[in-house]
mmCIF file of the N, C-alpha and C atoms, coordinates in Angstrom:
data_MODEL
# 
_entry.id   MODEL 
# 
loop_
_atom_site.group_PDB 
_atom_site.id 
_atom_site.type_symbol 
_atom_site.label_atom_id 
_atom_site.label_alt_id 
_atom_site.label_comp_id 
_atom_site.label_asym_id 
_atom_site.label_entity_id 
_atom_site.label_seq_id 
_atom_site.pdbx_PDB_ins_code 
_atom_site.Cartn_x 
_atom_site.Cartn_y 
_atom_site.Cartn_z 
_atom_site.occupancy 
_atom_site.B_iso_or_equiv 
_atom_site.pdbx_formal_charge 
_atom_site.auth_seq_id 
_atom_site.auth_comp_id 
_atom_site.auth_asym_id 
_atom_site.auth_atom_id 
_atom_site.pdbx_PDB_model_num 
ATOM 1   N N  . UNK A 1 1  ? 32.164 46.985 36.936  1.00 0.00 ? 1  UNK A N  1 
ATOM 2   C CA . UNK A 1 1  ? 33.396 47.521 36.420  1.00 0.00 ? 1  UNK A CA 1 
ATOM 3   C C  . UNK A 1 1  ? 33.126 48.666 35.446  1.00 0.00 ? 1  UNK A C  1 
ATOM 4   N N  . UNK A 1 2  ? 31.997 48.550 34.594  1.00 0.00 ? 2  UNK A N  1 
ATOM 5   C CA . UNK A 1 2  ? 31.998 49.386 33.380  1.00 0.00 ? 2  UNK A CA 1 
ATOM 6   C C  . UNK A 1 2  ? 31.243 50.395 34.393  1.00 0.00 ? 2  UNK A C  1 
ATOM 7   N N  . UNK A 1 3  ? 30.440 50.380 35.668  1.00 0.00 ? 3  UNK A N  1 
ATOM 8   C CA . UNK A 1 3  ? 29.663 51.595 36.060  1.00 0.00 ? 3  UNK A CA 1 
ATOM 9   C C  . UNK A 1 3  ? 31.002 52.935 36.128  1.00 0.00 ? 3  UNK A C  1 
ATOM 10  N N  . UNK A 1 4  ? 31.899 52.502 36.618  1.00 0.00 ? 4  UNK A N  1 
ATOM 11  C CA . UNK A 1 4  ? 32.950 53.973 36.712  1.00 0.00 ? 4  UNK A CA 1 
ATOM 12  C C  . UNK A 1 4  ? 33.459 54.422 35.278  1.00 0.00 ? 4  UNK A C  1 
ATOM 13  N N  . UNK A 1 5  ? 33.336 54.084 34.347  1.00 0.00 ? 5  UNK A N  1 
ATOM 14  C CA . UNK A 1 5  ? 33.399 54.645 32.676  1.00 0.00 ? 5  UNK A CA 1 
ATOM 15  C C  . UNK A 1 5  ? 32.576 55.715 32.956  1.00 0.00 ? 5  UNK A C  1 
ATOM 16  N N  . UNK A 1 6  ? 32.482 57.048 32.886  1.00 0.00 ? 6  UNK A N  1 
ATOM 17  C CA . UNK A 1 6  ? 31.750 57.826 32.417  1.00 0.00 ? 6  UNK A CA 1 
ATOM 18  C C  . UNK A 1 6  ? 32.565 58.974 31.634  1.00 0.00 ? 6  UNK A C  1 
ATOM 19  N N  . UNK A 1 7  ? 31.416 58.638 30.201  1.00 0.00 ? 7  UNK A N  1 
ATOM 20  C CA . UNK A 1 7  ? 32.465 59.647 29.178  1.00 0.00 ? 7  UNK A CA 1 
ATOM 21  C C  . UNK A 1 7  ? 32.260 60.432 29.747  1.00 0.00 ? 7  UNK A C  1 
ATOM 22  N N  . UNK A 1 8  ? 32.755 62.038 29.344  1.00 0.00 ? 8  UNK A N  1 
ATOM 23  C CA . UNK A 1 8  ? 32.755 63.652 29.336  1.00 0.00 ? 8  UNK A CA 1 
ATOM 24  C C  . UNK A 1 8  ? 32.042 63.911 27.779  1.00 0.00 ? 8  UNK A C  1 
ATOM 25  N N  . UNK A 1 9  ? 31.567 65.184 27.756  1.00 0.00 ? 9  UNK A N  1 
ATOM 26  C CA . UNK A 1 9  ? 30.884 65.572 26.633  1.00 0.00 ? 9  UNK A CA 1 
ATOM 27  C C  . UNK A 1 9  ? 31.743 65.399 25.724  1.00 0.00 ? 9  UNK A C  1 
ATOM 28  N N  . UNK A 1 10 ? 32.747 66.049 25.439  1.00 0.00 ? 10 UNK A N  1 
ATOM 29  C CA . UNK A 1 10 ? 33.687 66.041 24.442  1.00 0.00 ? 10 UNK A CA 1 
ATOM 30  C C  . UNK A 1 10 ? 33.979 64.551 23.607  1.00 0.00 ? 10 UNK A C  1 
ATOM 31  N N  . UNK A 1 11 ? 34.428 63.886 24.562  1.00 0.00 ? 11 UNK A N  1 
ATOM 32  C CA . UNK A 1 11 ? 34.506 62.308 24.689  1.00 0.00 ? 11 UNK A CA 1 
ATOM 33  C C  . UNK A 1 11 ? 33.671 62.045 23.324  1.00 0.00 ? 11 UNK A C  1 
ATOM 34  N N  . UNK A 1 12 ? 32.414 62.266 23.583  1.00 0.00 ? 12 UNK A N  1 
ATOM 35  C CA . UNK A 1 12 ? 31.168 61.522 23.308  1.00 0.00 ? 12 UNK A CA 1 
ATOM 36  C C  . UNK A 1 12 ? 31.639 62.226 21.269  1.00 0.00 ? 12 UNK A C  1 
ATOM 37  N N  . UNK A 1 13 ? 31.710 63.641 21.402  1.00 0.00 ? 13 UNK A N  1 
ATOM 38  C CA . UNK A 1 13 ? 31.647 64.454 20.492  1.00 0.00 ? 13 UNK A CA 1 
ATOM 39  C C  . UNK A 1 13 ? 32.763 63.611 19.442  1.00 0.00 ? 13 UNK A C  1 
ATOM 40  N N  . UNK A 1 14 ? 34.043 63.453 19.980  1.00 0.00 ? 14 UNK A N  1 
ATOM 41  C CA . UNK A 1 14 ? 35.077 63.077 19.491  1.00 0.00 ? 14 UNK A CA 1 
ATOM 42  C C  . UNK A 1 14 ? 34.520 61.447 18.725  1.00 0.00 ? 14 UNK A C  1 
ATOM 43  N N  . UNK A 1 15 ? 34.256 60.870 19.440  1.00 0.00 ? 15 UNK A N  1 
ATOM 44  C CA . UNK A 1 15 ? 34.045 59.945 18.830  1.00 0.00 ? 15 UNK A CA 1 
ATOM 45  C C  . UNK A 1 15 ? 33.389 59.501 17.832  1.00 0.00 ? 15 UNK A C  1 
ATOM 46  N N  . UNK A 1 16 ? 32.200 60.237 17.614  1.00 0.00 ? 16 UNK A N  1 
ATOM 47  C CA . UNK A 1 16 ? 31.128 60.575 17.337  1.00 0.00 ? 16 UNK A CA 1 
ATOM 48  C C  . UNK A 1 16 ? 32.139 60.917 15.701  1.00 0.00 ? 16 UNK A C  1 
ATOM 49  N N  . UNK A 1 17 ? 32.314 62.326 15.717  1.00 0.00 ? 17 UNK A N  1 
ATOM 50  C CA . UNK A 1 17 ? 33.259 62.461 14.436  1.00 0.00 ? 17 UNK A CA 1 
ATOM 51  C C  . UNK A 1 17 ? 34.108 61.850 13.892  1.00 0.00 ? 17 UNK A C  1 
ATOM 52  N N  . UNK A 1 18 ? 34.614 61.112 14.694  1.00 0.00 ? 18 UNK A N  1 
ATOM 53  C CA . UNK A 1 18 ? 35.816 59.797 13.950  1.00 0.00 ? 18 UNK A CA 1 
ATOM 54  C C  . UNK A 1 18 ? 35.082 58.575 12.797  1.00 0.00 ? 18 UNK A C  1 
ATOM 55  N N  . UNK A 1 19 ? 33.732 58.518 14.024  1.00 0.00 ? 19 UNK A N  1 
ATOM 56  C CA . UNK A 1 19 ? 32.778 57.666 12.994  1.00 0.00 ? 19 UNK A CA 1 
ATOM 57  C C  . UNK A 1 19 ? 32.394 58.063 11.859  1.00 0.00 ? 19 UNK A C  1 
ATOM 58  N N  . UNK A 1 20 ? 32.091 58.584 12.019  1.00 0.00 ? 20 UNK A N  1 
ATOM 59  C CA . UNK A 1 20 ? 31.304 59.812 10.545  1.00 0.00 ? 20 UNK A CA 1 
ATOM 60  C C  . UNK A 1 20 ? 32.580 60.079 9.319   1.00 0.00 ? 20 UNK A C  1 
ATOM 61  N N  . UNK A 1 21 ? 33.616 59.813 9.923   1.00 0.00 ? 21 UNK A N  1 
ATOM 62  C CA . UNK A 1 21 ? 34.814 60.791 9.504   1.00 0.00 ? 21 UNK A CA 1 
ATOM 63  C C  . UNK A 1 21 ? 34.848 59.146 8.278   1.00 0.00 ? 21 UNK A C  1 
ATOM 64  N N  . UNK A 1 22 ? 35.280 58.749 9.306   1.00 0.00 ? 22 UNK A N  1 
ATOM 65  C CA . UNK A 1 22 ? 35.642 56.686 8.915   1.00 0.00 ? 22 UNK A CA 1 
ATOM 66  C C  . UNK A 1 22 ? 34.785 56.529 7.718   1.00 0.00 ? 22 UNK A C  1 
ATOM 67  N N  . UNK A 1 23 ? 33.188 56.454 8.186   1.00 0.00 ? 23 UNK A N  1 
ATOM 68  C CA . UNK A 1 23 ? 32.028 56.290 7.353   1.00 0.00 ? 23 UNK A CA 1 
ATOM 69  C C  . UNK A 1 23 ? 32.602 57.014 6.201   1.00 0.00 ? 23 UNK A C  1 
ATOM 70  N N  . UNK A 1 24 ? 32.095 58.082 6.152   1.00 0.00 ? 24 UNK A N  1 
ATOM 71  C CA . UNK A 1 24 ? 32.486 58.807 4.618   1.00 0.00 ? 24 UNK A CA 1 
ATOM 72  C C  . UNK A 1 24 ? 33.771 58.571 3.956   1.00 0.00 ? 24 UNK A C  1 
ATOM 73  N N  . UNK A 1 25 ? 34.786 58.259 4.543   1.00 0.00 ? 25 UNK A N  1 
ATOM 74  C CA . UNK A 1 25 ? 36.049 57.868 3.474   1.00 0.00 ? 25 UNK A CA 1 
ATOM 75  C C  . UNK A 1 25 ? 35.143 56.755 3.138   1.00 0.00 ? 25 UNK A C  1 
ATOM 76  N N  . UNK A 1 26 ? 34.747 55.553 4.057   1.00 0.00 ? 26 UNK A N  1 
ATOM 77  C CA . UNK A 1 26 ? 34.137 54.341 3.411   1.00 0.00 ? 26 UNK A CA 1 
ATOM 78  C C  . UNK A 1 26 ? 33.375 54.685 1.494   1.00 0.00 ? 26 UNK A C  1 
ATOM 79  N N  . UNK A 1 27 ? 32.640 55.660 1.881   1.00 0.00 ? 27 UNK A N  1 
ATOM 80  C CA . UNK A 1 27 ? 30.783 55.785 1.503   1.00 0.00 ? 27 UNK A CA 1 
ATOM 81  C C  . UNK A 1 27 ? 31.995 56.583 0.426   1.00 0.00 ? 27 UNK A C  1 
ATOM 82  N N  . UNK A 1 28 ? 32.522 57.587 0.258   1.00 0.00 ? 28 UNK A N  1 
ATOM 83  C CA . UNK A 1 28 ? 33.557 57.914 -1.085  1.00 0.00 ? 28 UNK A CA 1 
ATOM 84  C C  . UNK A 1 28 ? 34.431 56.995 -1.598  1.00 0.00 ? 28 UNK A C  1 
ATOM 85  N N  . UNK A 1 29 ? 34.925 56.104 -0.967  1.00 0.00 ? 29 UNK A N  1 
ATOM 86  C CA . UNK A 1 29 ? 35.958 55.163 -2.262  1.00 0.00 ? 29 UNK A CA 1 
ATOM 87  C C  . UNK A 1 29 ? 34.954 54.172 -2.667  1.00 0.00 ? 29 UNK A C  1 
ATOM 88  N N  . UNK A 1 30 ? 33.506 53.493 -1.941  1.00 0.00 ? 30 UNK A N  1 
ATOM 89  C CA . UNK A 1 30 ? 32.328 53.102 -2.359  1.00 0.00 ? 30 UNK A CA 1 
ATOM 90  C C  . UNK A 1 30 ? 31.841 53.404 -3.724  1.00 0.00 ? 30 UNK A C  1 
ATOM 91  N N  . UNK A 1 31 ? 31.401 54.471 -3.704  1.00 0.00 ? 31 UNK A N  1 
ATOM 92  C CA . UNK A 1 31 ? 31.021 55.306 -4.552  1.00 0.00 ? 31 UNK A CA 1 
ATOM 93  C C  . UNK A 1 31 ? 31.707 55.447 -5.943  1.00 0.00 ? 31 UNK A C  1 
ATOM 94  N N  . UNK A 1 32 ? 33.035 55.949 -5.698  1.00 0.00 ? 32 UNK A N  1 
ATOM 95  C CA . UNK A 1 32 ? 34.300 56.059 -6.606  1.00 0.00 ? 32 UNK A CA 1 
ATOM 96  C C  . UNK A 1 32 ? 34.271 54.700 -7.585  1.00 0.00 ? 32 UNK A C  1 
ATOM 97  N N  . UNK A 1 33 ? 34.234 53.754 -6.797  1.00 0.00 ? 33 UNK A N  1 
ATOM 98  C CA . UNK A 1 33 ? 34.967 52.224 -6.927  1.00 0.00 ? 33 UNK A CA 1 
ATOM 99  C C  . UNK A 1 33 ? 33.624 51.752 -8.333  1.00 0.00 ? 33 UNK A C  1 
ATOM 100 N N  . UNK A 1 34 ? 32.458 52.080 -7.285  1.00 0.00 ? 34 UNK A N  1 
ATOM 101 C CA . UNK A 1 34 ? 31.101 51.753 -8.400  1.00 0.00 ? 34 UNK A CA 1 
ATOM 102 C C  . UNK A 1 34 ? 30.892 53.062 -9.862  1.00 0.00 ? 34 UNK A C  1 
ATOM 103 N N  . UNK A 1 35 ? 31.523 53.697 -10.194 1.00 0.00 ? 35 UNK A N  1 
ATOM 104 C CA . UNK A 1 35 ? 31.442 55.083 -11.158 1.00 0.00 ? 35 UNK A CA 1 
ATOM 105 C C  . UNK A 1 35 ? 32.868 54.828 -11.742 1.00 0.00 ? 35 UNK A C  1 
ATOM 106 N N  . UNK A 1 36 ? 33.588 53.978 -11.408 1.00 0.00 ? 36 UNK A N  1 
ATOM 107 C CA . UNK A 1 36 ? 34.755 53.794 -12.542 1.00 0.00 ? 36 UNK A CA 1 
ATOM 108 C C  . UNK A 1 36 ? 34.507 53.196 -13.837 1.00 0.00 ? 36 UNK A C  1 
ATOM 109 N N  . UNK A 1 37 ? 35.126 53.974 -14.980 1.00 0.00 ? 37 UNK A N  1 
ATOM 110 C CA . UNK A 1 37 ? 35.142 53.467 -16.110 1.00 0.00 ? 37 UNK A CA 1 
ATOM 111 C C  . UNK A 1 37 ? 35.452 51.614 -16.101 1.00 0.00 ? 37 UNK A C  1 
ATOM 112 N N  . UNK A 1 38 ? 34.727 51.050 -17.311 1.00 0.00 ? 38 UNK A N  1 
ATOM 113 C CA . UNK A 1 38 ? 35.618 49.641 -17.788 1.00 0.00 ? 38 UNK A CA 1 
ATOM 114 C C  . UNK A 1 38 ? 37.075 49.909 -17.863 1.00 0.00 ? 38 UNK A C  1 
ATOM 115 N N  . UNK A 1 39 ? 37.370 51.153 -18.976 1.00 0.00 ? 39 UNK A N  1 
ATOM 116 C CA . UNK A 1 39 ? 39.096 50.621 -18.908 1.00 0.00 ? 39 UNK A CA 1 
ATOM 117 C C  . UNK A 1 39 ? 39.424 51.040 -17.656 1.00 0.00 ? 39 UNK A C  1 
ATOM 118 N N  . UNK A 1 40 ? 39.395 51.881 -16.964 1.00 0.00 ? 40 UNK A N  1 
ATOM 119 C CA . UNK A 1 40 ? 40.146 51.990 -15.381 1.00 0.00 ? 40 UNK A CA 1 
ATOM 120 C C  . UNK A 1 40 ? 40.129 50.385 -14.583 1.00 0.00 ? 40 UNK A C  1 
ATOM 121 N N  . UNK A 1 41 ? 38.609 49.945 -14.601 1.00 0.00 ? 41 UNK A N  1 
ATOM 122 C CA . UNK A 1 41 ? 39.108 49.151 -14.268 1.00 0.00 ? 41 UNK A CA 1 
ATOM 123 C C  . UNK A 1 41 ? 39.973 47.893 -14.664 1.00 0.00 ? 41 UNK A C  1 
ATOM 124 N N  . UNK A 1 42 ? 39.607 47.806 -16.212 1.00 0.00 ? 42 UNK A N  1 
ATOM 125 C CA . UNK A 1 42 ? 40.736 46.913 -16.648 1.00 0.00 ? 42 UNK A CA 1 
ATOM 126 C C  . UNK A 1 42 ? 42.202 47.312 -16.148 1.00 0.00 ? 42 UNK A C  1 
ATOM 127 N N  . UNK A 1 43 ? 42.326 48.603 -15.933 1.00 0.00 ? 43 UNK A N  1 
ATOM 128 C CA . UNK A 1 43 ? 44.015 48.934 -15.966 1.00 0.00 ? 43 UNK A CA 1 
ATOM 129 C C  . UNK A 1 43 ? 44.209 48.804 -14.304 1.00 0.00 ? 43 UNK A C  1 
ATOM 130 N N  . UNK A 1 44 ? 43.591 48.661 -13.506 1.00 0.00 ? 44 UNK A N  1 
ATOM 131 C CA . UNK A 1 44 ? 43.629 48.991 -11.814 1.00 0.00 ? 44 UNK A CA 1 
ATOM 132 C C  . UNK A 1 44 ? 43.751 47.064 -12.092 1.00 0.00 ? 44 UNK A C  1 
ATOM 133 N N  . UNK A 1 45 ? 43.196 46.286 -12.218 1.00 0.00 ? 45 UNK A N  1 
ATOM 134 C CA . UNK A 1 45 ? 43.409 44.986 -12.018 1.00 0.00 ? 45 UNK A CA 1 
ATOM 135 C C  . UNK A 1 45 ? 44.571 44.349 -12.943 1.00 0.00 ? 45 UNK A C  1 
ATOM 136 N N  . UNK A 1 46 ? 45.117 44.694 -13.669 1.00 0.00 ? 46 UNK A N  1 
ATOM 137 C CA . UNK A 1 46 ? 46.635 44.710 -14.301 1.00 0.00 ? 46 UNK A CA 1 
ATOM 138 C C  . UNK A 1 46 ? 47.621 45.304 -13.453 1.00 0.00 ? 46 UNK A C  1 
ATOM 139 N N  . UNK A 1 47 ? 47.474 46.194 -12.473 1.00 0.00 ? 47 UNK A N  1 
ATOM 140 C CA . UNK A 1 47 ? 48.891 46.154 -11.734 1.00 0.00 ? 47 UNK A CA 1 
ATOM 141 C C  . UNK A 1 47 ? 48.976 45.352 -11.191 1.00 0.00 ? 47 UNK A C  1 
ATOM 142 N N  . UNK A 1 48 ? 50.572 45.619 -10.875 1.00 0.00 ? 48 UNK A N  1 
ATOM 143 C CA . UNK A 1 48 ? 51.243 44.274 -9.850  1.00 0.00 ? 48 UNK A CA 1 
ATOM 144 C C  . UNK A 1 48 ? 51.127 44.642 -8.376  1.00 0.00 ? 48 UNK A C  1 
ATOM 145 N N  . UNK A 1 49 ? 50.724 43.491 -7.601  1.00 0.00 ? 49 UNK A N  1 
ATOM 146 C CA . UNK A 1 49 ? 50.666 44.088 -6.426  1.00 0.00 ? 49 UNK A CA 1 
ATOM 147 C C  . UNK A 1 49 ? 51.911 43.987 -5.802  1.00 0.00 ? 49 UNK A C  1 
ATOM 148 N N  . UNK A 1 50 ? 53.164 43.283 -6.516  1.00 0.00 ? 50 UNK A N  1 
ATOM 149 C CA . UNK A 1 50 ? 54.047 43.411 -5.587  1.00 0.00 ? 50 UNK A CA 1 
ATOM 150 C C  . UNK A 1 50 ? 55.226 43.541 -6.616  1.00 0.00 ? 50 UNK A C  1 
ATOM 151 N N  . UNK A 1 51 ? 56.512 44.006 -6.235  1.00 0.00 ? 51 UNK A N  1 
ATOM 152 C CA . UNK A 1 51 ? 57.632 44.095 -6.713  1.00 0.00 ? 51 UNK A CA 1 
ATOM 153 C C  . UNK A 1 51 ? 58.253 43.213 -7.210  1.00 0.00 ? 51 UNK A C  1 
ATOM 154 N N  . UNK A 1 52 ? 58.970 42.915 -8.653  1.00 0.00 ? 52 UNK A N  1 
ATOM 155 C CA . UNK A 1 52 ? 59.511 41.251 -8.673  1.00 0.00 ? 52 UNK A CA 1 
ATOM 156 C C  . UNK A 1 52 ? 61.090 41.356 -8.318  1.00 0.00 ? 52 UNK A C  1 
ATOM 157 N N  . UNK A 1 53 ? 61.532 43.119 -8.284  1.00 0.00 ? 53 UNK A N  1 
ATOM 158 C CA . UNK A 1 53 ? 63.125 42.750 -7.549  1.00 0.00 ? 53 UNK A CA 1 
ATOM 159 C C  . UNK A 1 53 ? 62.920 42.414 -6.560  1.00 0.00 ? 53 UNK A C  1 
ATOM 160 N N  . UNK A 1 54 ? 63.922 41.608 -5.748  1.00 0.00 ? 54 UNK A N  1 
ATOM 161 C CA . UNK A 1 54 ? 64.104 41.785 -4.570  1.00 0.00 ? 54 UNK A CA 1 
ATOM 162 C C  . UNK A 1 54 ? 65.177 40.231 -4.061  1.00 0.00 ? 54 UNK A C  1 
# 
């Protein structure tokens, strides 16, 4: 079944950059997350995650 899959170059290219693309948002909020101040993070774990109207 999988023998009739055959990417095209592009295919290959495209995908290829989505990964990389994915990776690096990962590998920057990584990064970000480990280089935050104490108070940031004190103040990032004090919000609310949800609304109390409703």
């Amino acid at each position: 079944m999988f023998e009739r899959v055959h990417f095209q170059d592009w295919q290959t290219v495209i995908t290829i950059v989505a990964f990389l693309l994915c990776f690096s948002a990962f590998i920057f909020f990584c990064w970000r997350a480990i280089r935050m101040k104490k108070s940031e993070r004190r103040h990032m774990s004090q919000l609310p995650l949800e609304d109390d109207e409703k």
